[in-house]
PDB file of the backbone (N, CA, C, O) and the ligand in Angstrom, with CONECT records:
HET     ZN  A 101       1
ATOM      1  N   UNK A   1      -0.016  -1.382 -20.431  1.00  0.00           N
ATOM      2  CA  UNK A   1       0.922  -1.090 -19.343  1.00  0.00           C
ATOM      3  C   UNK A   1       0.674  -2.046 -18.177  1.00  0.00           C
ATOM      4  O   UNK A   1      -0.109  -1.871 -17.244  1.00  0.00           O
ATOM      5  N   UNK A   2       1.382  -2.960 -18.367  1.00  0.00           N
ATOM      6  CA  UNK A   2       1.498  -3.588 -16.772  1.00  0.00           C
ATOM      7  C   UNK A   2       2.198  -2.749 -15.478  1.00  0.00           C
ATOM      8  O   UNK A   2       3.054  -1.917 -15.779  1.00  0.00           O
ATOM      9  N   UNK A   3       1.921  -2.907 -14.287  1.00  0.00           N
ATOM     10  CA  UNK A   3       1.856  -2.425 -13.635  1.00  0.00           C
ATOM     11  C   UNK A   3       3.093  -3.454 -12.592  1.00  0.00           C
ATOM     12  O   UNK A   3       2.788  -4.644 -12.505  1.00  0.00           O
ATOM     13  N   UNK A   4       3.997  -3.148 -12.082  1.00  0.00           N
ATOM     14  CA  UNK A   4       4.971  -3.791 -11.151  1.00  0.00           C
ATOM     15  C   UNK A   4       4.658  -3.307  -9.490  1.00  0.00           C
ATOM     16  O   UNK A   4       4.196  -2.273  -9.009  1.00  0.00           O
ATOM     17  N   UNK A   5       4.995  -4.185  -9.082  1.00  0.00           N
ATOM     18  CA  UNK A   5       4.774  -4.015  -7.811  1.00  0.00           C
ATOM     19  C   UNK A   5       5.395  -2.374  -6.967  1.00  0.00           C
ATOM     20  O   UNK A   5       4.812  -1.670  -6.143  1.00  0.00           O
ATOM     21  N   UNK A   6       6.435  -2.253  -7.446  1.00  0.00           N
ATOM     22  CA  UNK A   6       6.919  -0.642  -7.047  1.00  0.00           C
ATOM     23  C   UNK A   6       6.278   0.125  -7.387  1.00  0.00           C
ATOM     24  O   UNK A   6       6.063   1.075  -6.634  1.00  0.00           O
ATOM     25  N   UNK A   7       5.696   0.073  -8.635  1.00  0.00           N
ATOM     26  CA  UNK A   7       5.033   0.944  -8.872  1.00  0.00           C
ATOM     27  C   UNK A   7       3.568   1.199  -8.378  1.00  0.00           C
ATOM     28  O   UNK A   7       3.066   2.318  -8.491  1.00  0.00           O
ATOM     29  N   UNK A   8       3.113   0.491  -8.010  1.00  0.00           N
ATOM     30  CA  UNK A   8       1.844   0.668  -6.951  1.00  0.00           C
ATOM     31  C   UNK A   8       2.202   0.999  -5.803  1.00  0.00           C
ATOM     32  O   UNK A   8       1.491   1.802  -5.199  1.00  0.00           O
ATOM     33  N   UNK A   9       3.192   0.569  -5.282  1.00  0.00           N
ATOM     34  CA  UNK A   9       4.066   1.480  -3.799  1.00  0.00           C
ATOM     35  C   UNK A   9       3.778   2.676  -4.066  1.00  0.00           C
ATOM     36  O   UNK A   9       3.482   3.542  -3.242  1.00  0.00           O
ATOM     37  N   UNK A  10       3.858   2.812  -5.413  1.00  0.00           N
ATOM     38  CA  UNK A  10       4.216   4.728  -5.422  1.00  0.00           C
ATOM     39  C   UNK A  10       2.782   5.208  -5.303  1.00  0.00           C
ATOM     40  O   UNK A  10       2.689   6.368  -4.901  1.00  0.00           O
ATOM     41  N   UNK A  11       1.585   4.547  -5.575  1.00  0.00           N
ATOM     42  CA  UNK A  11       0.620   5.005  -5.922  1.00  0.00           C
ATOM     43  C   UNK A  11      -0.663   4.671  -4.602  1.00  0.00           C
ATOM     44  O   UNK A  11      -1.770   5.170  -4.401  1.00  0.00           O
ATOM     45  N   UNK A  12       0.006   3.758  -3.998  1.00  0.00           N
ATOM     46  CA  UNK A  12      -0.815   3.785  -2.568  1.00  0.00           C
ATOM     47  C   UNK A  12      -1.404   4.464  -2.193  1.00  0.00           C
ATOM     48  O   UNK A  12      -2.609   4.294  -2.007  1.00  0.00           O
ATOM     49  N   UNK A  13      -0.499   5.951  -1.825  1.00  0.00           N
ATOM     50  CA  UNK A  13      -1.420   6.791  -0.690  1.00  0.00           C
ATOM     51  C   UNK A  13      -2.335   7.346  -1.474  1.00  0.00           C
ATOM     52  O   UNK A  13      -3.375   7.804  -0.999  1.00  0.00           O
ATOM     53  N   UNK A  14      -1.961   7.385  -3.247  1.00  0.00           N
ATOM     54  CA  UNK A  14      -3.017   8.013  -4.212  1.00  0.00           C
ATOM     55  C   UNK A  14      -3.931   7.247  -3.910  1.00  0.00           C
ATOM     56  O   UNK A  14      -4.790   7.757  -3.191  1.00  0.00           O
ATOM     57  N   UNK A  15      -4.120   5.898  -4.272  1.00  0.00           N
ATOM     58  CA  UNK A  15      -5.194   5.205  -4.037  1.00  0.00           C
ATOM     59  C   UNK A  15      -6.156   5.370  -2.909  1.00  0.00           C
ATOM     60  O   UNK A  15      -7.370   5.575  -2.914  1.00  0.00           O
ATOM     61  N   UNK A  16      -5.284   5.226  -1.926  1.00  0.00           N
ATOM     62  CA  UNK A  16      -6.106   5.254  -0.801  1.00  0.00           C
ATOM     63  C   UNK A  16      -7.157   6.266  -0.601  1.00  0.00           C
ATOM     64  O   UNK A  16      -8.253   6.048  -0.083  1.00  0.00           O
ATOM     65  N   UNK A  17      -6.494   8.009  -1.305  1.00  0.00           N
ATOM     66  CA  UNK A  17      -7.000   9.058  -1.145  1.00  0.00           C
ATOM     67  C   UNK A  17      -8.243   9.015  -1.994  1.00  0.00           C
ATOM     68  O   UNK A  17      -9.292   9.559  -1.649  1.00  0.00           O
ATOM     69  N   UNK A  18      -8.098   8.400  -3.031  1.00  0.00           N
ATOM     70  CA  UNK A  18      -8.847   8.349  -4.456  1.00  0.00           C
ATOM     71  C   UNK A  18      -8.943   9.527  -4.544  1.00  0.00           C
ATOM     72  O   UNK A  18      -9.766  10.305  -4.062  1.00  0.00           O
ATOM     73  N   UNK A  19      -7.609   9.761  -5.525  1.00  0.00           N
ATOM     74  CA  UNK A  19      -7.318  10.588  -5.845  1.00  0.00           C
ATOM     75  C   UNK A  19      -6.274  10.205  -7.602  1.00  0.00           C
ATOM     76  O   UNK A  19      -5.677  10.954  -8.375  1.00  0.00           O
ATOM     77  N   UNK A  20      -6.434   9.181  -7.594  1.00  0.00           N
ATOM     78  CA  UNK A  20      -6.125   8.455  -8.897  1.00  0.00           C
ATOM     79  C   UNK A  20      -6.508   8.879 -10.025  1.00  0.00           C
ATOM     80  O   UNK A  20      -7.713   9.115  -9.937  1.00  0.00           O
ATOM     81  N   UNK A  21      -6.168   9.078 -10.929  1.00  0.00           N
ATOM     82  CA  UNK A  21      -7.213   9.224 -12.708  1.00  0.00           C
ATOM     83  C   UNK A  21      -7.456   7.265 -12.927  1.00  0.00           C
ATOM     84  O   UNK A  21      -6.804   6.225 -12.839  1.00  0.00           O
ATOM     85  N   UNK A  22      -8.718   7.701 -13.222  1.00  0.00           N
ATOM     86  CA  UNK A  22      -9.526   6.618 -12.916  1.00  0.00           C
ATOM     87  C   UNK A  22      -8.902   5.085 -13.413  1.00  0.00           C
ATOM     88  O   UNK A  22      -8.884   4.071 -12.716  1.00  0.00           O
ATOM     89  N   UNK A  23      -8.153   5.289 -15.513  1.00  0.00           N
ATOM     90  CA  UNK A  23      -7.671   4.059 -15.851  1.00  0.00           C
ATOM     91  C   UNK A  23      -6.534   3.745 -14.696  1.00  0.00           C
ATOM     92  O   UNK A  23      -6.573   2.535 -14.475  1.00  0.00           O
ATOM     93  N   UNK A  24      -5.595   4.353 -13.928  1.00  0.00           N
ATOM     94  CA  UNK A  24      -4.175   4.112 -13.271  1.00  0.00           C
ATOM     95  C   UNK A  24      -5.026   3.377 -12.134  1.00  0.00           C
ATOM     96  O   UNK A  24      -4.785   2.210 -11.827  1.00  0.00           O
ATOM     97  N   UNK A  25      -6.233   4.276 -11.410  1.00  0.00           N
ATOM     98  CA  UNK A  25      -6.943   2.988 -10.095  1.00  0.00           C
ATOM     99  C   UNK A  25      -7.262   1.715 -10.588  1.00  0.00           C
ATOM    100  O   UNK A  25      -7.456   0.685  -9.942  1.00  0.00           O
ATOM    101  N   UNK A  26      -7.287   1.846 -11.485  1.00  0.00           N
ATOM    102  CA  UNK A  26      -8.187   0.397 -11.806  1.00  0.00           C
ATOM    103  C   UNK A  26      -6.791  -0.495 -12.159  1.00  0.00           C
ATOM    104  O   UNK A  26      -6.994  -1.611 -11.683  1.00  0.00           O
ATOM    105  N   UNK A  27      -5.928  -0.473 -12.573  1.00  0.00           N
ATOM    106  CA  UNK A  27      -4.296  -0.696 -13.103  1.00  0.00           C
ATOM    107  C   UNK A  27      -4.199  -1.441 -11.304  1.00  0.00           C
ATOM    108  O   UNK A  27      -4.171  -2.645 -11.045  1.00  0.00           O
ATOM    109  N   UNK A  28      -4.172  -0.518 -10.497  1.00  0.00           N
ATOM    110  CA  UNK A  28      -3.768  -0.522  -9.321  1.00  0.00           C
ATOM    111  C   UNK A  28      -4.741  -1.851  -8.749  1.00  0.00           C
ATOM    112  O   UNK A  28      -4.501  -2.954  -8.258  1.00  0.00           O
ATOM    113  N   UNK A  29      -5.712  -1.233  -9.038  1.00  0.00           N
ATOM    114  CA  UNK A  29      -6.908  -2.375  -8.124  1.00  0.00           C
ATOM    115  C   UNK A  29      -6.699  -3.542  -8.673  1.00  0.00           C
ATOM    116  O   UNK A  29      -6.718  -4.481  -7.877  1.00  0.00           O
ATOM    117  N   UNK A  30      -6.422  -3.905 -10.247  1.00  0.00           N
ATOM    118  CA  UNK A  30      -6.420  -5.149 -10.837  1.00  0.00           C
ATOM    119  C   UNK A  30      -5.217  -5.572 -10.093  1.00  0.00           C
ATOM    120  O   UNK A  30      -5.298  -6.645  -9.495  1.00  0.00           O
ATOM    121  N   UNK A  31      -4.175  -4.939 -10.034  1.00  0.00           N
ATOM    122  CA  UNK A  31      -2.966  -5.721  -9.390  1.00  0.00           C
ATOM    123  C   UNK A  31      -2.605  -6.381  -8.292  1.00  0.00           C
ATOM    124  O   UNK A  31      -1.788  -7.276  -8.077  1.00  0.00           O
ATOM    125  N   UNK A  32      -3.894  -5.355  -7.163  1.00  0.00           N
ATOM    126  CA  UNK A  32      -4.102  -5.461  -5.744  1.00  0.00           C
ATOM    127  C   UNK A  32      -4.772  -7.105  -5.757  1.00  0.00           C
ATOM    128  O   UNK A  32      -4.359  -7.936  -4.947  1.00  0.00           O
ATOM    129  N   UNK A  33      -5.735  -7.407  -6.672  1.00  0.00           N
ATOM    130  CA  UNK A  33      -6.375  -8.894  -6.701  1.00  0.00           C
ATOM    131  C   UNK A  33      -5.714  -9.704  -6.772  1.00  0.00           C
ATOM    132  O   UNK A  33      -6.034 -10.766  -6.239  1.00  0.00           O
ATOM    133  N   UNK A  34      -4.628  -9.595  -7.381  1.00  0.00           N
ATOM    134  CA  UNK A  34      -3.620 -10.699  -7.598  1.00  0.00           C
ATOM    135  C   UNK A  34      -2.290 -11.076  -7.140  1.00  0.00           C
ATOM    136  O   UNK A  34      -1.639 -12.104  -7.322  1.00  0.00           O
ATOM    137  N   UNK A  35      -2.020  -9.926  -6.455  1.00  0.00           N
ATOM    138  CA  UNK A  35      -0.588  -9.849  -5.847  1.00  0.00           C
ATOM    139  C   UNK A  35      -1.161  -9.508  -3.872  1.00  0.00           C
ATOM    140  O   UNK A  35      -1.709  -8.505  -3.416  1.00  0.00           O
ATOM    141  N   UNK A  36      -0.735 -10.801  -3.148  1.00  0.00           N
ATOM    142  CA  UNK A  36      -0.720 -10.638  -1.780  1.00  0.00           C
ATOM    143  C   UNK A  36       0.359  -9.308  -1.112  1.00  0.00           C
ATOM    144  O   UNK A  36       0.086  -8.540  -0.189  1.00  0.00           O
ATOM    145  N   UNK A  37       1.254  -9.352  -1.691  1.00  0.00           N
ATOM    146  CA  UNK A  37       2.257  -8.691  -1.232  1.00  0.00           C
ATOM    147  C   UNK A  37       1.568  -6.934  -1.039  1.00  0.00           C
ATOM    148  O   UNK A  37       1.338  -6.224  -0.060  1.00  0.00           O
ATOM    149  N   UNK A  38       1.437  -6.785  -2.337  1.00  0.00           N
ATOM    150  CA  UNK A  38       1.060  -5.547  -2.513  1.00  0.00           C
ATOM    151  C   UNK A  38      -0.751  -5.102  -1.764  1.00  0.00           C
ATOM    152  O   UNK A  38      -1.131  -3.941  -1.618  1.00  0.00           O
ATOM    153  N   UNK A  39      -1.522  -6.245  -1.428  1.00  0.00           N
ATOM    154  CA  UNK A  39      -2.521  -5.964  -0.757  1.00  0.00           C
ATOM    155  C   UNK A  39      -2.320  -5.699   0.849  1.00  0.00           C
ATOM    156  O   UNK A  39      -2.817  -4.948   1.689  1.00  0.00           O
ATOM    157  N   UNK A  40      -1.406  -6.638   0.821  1.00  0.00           N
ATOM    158  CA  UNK A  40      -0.740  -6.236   2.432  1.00  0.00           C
ATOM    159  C   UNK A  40      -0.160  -5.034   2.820  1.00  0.00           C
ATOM    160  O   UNK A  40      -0.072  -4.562   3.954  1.00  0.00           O
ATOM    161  N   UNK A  41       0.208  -4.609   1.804  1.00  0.00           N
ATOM    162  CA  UNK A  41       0.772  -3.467   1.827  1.00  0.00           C
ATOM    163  C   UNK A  41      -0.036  -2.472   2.029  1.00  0.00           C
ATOM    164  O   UNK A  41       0.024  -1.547   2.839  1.00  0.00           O
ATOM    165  N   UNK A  42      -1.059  -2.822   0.955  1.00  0.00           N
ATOM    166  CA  UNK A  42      -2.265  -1.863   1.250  1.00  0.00           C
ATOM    167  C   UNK A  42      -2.719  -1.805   2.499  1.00  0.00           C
ATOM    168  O   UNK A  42      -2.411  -0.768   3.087  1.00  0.00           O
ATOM    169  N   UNK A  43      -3.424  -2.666   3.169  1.00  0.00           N
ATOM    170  CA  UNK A  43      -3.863  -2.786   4.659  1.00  0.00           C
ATOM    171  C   UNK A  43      -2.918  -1.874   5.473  1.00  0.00           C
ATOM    172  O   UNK A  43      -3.313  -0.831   5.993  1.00  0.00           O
ATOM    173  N   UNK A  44      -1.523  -2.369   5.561  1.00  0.00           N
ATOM    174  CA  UNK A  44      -0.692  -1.552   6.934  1.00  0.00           C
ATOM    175  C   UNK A  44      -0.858  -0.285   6.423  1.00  0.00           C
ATOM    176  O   UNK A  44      -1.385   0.303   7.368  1.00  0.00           O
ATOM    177  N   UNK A  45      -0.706   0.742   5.261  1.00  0.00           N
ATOM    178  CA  UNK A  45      -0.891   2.082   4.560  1.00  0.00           C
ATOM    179  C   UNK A  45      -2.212   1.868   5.403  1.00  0.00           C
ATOM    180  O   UNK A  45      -1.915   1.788   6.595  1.00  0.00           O
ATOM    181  N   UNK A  46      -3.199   1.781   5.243  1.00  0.00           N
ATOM    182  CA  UNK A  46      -4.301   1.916   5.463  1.00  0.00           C
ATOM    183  C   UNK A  46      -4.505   2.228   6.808  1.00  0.00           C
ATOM    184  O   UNK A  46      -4.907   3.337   7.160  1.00  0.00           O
ATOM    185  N   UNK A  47      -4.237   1.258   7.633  1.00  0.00           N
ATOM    186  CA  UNK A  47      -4.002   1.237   9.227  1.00  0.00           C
ATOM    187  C   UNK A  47      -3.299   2.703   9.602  1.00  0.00           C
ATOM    188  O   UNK A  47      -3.685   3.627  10.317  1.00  0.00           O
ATOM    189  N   UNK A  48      -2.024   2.494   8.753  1.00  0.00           N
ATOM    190  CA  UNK A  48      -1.080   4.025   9.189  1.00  0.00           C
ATOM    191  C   UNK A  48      -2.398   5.191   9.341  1.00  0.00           C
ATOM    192  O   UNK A  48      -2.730   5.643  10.437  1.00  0.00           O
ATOM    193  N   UNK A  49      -3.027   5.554   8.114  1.00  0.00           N
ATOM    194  CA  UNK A  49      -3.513   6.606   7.872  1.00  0.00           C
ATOM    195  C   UNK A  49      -4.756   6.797   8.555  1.00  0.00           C
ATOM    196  O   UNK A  49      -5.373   7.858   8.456  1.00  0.00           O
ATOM    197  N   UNK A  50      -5.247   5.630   9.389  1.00  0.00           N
ATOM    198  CA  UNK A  50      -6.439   5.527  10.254  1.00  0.00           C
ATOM    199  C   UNK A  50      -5.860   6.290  11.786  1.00  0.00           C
ATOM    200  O   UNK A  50      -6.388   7.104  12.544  1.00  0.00           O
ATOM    201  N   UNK A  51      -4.322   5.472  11.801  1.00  0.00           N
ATOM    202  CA  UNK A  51      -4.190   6.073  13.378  1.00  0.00           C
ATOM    203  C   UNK A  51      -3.916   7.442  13.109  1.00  0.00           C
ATOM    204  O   UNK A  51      -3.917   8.242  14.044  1.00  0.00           O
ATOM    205  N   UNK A  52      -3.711   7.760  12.101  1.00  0.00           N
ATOM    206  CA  UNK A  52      -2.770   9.519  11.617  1.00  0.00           C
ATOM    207  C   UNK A  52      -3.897  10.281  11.325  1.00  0.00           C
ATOM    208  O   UNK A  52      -3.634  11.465  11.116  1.00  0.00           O
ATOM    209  N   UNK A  53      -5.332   9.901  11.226  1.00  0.00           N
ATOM    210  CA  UNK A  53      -6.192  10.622  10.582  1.00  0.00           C
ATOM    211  C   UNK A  53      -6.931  11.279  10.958  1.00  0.00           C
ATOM    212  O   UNK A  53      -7.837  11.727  10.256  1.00  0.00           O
ATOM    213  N   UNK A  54      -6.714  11.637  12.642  1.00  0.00           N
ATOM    214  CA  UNK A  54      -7.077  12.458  13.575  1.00  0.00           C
ATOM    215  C   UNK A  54      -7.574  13.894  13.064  1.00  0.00           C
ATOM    216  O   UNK A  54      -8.674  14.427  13.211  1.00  0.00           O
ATOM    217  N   UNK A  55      -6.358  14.377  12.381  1.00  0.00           N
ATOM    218  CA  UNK A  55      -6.118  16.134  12.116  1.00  0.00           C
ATOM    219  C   UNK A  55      -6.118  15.772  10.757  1.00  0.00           C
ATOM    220  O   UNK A  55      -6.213  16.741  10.003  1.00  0.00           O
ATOM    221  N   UNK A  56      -6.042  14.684  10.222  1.00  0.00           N
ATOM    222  CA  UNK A  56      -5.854  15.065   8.590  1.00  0.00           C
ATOM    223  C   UNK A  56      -4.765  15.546   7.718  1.00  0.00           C
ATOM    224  O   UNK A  56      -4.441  15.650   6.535  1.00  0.00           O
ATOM    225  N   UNK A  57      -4.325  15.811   9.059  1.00  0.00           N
ATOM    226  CA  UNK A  57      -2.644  16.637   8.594  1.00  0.00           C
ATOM    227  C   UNK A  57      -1.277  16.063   7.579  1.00  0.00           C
ATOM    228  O   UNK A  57      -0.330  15.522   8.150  1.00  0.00           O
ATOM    229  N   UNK A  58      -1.270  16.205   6.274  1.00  0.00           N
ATOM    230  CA  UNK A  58      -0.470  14.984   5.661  1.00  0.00           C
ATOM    231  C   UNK A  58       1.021  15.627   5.497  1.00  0.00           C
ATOM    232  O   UNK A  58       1.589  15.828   4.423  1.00  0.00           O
ATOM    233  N   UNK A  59       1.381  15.825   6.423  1.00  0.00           N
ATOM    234  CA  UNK A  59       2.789  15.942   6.399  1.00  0.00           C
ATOM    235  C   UNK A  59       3.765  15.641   6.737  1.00  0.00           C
ATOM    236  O   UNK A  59       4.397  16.383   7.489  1.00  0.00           O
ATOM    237  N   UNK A  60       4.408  14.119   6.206  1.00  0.00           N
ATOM    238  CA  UNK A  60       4.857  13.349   6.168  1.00  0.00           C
ATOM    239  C   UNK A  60       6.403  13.413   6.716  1.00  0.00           C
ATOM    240  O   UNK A  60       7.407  13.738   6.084  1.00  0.00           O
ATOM    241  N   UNK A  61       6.258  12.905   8.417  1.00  0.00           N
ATOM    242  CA  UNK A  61       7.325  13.483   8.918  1.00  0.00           C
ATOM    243  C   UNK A  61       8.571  12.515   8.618  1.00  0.00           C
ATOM    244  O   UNK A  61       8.577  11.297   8.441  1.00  0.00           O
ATOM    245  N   UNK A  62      10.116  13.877   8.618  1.00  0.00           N
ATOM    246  CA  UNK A  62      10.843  12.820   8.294  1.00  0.00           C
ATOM    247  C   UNK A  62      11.278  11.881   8.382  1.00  0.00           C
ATOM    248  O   UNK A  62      11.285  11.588   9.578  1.00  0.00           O
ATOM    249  N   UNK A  63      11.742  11.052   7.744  1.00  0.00           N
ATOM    250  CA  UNK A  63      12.458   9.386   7.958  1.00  0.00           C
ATOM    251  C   UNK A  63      11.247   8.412   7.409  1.00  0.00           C
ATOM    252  O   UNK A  63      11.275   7.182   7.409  1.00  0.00           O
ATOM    253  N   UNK A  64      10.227   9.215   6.964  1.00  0.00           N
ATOM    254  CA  UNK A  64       8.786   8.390   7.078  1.00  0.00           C
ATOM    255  C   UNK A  64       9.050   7.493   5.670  1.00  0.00           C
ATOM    256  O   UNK A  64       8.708   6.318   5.541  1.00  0.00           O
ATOM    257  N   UNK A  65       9.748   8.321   4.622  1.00  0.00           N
ATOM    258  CA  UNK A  65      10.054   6.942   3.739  1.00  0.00           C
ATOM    259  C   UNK A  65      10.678   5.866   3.779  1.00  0.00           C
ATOM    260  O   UNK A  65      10.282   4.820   3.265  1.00  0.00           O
ATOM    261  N   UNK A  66      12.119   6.072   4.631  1.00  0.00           N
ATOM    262  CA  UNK A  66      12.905   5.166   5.457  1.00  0.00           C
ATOM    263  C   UNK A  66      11.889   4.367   6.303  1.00  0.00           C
ATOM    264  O   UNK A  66      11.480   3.314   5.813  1.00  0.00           O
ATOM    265  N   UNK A  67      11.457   4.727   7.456  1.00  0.00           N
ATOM    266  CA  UNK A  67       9.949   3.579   8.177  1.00  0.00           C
ATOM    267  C   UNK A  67       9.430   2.768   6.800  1.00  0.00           C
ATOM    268  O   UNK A  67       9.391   1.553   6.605  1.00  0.00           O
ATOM    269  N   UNK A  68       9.110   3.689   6.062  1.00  0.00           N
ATOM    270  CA  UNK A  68       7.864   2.695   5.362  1.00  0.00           C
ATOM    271  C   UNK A  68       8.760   1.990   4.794  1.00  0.00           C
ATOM    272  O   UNK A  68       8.136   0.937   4.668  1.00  0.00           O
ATOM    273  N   UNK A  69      10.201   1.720   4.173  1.00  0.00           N
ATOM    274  CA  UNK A  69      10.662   0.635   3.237  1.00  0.00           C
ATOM    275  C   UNK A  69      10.715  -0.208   3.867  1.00  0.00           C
ATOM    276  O   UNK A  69      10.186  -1.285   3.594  1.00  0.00           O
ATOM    277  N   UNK A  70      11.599   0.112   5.258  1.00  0.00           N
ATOM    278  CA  UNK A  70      11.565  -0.637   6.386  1.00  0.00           C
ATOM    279  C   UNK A  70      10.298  -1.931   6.654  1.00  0.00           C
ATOM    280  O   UNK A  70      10.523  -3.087   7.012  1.00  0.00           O
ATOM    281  N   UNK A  71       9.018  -1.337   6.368  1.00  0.00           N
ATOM    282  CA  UNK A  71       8.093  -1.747   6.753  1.00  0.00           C
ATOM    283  C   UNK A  71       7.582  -2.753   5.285  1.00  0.00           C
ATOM    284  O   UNK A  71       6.901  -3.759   5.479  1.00  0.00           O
ATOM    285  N   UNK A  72       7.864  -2.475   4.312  1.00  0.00           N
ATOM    286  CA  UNK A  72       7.201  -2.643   3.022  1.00  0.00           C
ATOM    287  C   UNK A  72       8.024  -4.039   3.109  1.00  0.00           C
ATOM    288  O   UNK A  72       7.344  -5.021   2.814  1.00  0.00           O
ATOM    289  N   UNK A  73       9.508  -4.317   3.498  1.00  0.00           N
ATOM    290  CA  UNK A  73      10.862  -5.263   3.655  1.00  0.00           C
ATOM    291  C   UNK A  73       9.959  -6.128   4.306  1.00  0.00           C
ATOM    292  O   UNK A  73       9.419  -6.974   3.593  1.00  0.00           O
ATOM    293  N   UNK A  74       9.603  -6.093   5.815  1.00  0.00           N
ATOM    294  CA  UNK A  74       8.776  -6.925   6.639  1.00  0.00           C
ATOM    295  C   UNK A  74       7.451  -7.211   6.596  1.00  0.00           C
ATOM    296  O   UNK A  74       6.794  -7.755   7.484  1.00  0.00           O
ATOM    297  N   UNK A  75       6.991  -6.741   5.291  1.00  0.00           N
ATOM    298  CA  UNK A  75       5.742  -7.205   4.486  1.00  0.00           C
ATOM    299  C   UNK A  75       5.844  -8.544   3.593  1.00  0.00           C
ATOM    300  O   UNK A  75       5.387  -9.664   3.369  1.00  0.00           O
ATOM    301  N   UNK A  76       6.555  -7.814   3.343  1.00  0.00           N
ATOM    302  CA  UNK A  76       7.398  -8.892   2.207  1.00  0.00           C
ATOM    303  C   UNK A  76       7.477  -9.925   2.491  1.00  0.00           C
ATOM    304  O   UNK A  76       6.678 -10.792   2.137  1.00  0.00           O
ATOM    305  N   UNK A  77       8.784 -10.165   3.440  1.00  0.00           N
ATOM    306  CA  UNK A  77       9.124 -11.239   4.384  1.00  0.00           C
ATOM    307  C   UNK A  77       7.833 -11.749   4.484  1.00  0.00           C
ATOM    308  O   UNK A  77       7.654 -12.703   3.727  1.00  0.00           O
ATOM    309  N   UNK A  78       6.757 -11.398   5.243  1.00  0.00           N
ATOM    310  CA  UNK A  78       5.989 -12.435   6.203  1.00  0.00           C
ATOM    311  C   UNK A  78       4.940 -12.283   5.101  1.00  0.00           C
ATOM    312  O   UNK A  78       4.132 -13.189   5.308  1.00  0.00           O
ATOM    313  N   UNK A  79       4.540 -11.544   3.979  1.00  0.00           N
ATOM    314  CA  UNK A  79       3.615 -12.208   2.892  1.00  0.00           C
ATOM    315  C   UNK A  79       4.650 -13.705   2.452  1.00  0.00           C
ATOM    316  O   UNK A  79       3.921 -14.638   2.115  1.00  0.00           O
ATOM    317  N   UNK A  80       5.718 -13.949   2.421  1.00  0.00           N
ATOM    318  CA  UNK A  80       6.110 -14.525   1.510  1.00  0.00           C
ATOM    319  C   UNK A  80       5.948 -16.161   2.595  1.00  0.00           C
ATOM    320  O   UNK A  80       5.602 -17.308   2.315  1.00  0.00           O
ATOM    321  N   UNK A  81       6.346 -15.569   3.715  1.00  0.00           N
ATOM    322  CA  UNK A  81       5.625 -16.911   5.027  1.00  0.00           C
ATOM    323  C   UNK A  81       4.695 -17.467   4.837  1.00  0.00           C
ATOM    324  O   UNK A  81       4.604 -18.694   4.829  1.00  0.00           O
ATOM    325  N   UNK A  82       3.727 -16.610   4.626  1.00  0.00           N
ATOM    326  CA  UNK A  82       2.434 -17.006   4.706  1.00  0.00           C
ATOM    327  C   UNK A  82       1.415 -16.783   2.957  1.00  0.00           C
ATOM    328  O   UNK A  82       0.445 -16.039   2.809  1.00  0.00           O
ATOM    329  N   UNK A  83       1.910 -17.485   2.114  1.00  0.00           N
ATOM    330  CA  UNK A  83       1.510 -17.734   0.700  1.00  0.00           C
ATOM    331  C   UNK A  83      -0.058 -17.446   0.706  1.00  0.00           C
ATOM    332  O   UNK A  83      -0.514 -16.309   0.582  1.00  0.00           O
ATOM    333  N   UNK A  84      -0.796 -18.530   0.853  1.00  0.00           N
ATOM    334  CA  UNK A  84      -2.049 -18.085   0.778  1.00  0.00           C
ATOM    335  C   UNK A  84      -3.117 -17.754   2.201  1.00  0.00           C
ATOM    336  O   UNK A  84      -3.709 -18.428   3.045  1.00  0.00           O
ATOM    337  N   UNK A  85      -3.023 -16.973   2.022  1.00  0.00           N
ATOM    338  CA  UNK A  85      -3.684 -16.184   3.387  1.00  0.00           C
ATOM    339  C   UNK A  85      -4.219 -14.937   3.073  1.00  0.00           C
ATOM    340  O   UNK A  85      -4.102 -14.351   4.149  1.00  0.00           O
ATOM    341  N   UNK A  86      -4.716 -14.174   2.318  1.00  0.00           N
ATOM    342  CA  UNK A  86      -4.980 -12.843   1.715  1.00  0.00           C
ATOM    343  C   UNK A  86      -5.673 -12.708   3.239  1.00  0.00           C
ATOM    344  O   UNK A  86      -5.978 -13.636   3.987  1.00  0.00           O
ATOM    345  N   UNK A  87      -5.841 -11.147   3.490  1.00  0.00           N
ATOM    346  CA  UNK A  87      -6.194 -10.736   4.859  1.00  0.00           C
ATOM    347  C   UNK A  87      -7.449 -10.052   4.183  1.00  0.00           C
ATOM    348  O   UNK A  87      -7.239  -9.522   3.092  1.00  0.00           O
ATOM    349  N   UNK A  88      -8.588 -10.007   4.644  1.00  0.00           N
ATOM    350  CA  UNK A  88      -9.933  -9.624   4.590  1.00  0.00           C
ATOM    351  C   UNK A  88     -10.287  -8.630   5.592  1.00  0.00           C
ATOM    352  O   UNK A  88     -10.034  -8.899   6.766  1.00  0.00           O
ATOM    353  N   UNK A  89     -10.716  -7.763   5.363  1.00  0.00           N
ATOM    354  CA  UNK A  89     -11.558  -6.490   6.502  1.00  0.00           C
ATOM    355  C   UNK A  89     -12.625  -7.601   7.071  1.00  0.00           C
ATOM    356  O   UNK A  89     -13.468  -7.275   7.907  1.00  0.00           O
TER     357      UNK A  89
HETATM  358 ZN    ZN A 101       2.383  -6.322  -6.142  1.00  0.00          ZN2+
END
């Protein structure tokens, strides 16, 4: 099973949570090495859930999928600006 870039969209916040069954993280993580787009993606998810992670509270207010495509669009865009540049913690 290869793994497409949407489909790790879907699996983000799993990841993040690790909360994955273990072969699908690793699916995920292999993809994350190789695809900028989708690591970037990872980072801003990441960021989101740092400033949100106050209360822990995951209830995902509305429009929040609308924001995030929004956001996933202008990932895109400016991964695609900036080719090799992978962003590092
Ligand atoms: Zn990808």
């Amino acid at each position: 099973m290869v793994l497409e870039c949407k489909h790790v969209w879907n699996y983000i916040s799993e990841f993040l949570d690790d909360s994955l069954p273990r072969e699908t993280k690793e699916l995920v993580q292999k993809h994350l090495e190789n695809c900028e787009i989708c690591s970037a993606i990872l980072d801003s998810t990441r960021n989101i859930l740092i400033l949100t992670a106050d209360d822990r509270v995951f209830e995902l207010p509305a429009g929040y999928g609308e924001r995030l495509h929004a956001r996933l669009a202008r990932e895109i865009h400016s991964a695609n600006r900036r080719p090799e540049n992978p962003t590092r913690d």
